[in-house]
Backbone bond lengths (Angstrom), bond angles and torsions (degrees), N, CA, C in turn:
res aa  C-N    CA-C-N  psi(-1)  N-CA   C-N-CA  omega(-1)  CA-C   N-CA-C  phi
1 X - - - 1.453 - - 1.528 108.16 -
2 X 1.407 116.73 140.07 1.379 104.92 -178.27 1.599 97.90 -116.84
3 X 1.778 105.51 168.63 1.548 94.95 -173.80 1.781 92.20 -152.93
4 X 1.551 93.55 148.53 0.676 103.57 -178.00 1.564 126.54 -107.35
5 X 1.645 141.71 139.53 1.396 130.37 -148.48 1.426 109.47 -158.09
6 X 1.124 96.28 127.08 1.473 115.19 -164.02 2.229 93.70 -99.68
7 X 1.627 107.80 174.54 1.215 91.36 168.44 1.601 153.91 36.83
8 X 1.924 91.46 30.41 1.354 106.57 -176.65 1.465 133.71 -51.93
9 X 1.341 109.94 -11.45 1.443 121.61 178.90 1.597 105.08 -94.24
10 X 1.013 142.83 10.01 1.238 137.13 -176.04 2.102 110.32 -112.03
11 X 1.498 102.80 143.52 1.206 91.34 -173.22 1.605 117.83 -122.99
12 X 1.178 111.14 44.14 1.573 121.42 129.51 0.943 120.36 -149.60
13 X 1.360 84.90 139.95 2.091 129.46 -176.03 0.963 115.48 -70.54
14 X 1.367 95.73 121.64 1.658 103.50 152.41 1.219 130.63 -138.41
15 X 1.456 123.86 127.32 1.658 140.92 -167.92 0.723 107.86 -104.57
16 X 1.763 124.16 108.60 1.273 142.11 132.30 1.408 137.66 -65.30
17 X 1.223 125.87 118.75 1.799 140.63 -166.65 1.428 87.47 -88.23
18 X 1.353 119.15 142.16 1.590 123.75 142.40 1.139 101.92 -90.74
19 X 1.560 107.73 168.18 1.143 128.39 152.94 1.310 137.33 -68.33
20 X 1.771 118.65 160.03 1.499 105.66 176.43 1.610 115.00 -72.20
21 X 1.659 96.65 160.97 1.452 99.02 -155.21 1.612 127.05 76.96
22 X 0.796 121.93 -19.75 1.528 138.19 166.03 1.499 154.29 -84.52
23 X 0.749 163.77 150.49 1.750 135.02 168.37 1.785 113.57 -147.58
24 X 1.046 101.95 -176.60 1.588 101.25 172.35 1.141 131.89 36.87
25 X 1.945 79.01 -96.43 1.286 106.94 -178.55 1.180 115.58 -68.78
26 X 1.008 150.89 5.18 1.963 142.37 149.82 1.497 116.20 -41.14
27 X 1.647 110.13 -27.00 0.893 109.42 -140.38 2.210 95.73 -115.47
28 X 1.533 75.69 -18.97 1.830 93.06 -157.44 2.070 114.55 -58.99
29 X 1.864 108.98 -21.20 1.256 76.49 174.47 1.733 115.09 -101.68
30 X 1.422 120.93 9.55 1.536 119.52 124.51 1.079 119.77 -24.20
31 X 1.267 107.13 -65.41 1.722 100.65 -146.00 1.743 83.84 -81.92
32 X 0.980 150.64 -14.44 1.189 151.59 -168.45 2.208 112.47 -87.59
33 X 1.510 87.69 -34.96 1.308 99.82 162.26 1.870 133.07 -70.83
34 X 1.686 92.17 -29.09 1.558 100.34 -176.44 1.357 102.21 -110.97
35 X 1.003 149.86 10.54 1.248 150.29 -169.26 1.396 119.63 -82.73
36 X 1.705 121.59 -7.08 1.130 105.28 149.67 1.211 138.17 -106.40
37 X 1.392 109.93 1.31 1.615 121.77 152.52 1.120 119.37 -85.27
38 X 1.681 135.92 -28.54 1.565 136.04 -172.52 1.470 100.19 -125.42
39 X 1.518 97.95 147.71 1.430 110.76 156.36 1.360 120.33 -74.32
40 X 1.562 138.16 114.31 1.213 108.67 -162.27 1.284 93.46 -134.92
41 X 1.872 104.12 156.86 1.914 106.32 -155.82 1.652 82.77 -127.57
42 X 1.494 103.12 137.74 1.867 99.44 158.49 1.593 88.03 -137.54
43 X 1.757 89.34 137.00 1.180 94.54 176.30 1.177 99.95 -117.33
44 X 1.355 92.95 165.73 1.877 107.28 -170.40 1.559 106.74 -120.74
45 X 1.866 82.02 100.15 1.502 97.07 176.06 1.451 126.92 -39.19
46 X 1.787 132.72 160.26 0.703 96.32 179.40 1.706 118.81 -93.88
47 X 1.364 130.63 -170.76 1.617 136.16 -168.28 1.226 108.84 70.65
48 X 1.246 137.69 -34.14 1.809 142.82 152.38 1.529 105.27 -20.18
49 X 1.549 100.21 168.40 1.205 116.92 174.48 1.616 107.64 -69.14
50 X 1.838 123.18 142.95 1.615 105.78 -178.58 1.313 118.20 79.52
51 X 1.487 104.54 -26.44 1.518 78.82 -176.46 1.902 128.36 -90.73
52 X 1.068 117.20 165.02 1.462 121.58 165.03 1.164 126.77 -16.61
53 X 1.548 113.86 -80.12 0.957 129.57 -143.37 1.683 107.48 -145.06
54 X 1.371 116.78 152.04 1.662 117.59 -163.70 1.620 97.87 -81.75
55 X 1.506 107.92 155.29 1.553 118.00 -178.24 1.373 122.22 -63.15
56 X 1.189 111.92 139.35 2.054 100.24 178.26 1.495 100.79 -137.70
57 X 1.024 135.87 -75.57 1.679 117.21 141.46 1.371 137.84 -127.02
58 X 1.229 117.32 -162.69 1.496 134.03 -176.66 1.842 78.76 -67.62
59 X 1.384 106.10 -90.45 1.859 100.65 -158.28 1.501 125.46 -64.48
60 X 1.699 107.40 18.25 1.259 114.10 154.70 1.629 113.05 -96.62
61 X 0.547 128.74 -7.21 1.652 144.99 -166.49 1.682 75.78 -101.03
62 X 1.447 111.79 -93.44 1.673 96.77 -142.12 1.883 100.96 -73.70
63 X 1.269 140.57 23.71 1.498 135.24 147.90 1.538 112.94 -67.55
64 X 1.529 101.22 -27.31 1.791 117.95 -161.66 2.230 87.06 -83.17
65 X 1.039 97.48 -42.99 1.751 109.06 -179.49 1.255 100.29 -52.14
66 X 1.406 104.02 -61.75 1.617 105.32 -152.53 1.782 105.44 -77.19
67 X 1.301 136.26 -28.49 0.907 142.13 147.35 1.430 135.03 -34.85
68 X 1.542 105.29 -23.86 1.350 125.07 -163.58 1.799 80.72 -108.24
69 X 0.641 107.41 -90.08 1.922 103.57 173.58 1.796 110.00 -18.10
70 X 0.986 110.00 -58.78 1.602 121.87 -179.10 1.836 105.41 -46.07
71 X 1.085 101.14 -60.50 1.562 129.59 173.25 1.613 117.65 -47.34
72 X 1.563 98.07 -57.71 1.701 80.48 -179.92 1.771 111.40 -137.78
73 X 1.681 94.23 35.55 1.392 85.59 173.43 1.802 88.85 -162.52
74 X 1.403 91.23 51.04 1.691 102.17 152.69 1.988 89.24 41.87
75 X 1.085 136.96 35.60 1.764 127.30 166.28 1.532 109.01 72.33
76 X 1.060 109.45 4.60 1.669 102.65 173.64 1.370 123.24 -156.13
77 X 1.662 111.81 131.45 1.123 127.29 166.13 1.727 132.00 -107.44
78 X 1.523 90.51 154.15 1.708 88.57 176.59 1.578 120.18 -54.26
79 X 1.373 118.99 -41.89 1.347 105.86 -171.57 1.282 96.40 -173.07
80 X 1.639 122.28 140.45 1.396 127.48 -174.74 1.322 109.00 -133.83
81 X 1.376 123.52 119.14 1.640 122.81 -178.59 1.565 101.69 -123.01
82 X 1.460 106.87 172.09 1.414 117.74 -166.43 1.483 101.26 -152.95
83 X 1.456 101.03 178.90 1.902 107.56 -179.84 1.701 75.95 -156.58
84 X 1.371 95.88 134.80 1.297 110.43 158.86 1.379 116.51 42.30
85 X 1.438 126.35 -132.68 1.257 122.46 -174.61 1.686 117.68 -43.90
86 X 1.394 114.63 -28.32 1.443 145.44 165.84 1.633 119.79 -31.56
């Protein structure tokens, strides 16, 4: 899964999901708005535009999330929102 992150010097997170049919950029002039108070991650589900690799499910997607959280932010974030499939 690749992701995309605005505001890397800041230390709380926040993860935004797009929706299906969607990617990223749904999300990007948010993340363009908070980015100097939050670190902010959009990841690009997979089968989306950009992404890697083709879709297989919803709780393969968010194991690949939560892993990615686990990984480089010690299991916890400031705040995680979604739209739809998100």
């Amino acid at each position: 899964m690749h992701y995309v992150e605005y505001g890397k010097e800041n230390n709380n997170i926040i993860l935004l999901l797009h929706g299906g049919g969607l990617s990223w950029w749904n999300y990007e002039d948010t993340a363009k708005s908070l980015q100097k108070d939050f670190h902010i991650i959009l990841p690009i589900l997979d089968g989306h535009a950009e992404s890697d690799k083709p879709f297989t499910t919803i709780e393969d997607n968010a194991a690949e999330i939560i892993a990615f959280i686990d990984t480089h932010f010690g299991g916890s974030v400031f705040m995680i929102g979604g739209l739809s499939l998100g």
